[in-house]
N, C-alpha and C positions, 0 to 999 in steps of 0.2 A: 690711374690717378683721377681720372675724372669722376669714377664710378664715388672715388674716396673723398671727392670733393662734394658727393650729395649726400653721403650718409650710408654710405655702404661702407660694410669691413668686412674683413679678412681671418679667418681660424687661423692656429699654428700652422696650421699645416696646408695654408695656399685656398683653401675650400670657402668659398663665401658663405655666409653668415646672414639669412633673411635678414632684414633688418621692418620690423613693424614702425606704426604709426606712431611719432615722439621718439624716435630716435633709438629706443629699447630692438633689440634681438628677440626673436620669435622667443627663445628662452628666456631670458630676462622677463619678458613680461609674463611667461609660465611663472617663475619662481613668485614673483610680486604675488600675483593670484593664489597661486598654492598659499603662500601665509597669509594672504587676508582669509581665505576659508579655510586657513586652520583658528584663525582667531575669530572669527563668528563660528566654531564649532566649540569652540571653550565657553565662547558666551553664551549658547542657544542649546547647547548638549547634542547636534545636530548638524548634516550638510546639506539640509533641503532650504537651500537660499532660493528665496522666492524670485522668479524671476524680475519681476516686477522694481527688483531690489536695483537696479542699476548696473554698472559694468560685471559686477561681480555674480548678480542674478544672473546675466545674458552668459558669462563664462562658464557656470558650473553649471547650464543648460546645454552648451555648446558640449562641453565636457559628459555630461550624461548622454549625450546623444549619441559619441563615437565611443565612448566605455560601452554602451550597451550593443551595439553594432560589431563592436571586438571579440563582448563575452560569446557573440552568438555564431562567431566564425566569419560574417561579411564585412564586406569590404571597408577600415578605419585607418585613420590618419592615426590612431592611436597606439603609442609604443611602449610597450612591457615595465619599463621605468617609470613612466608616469602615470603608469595602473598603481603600481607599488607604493607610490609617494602616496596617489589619493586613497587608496585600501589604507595606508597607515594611520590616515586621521580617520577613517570611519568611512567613504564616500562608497556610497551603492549605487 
């Protein structure tokens, strides 16, 4: 309970649940990200979000970093679903 009085939660299944910065789930804040650079790839025809661009440039930099480190066989926080999701809108 105390853990749950700071912002921590709990999966079905007992297994905590990161909890990132604003109160979002490591996940939660994938998904947020994943549809903002689906909707600057509808606008720009494109996923090379400059970095420069703010949270979203710093994310799909973070994001190419461990995709390309995955493709290559070393060592990635990177998991087969979230390759899936960004190959679906375009991301190289």
């Amino acid at each position: 309970r105390q853990l749950e009085s700071i912002g921590f939660e709990w999966s079905n299944d007992g297994l905590f649940l990161r909890v990132a910065k604003g109160g979002q789930t490591h996940e939660e804040k994938w998904n947020v990200r994943i549809h903002e650079l689906d909707a600057f790839k509808a606008k720009h025809g494109h996923c090379n979000v400059p970095r420069a661009s703010g949270t979203l440039g710093t994310w799909v930099s973070i994001q190419r970093r461990q995709y390309l480190l995955h493709k290559k066989g070393k060592s990635s926080w990177m998991i087969d679903e979230r390759i899936r999701q960004l190959e679906s809108i375009g991301f190289q």
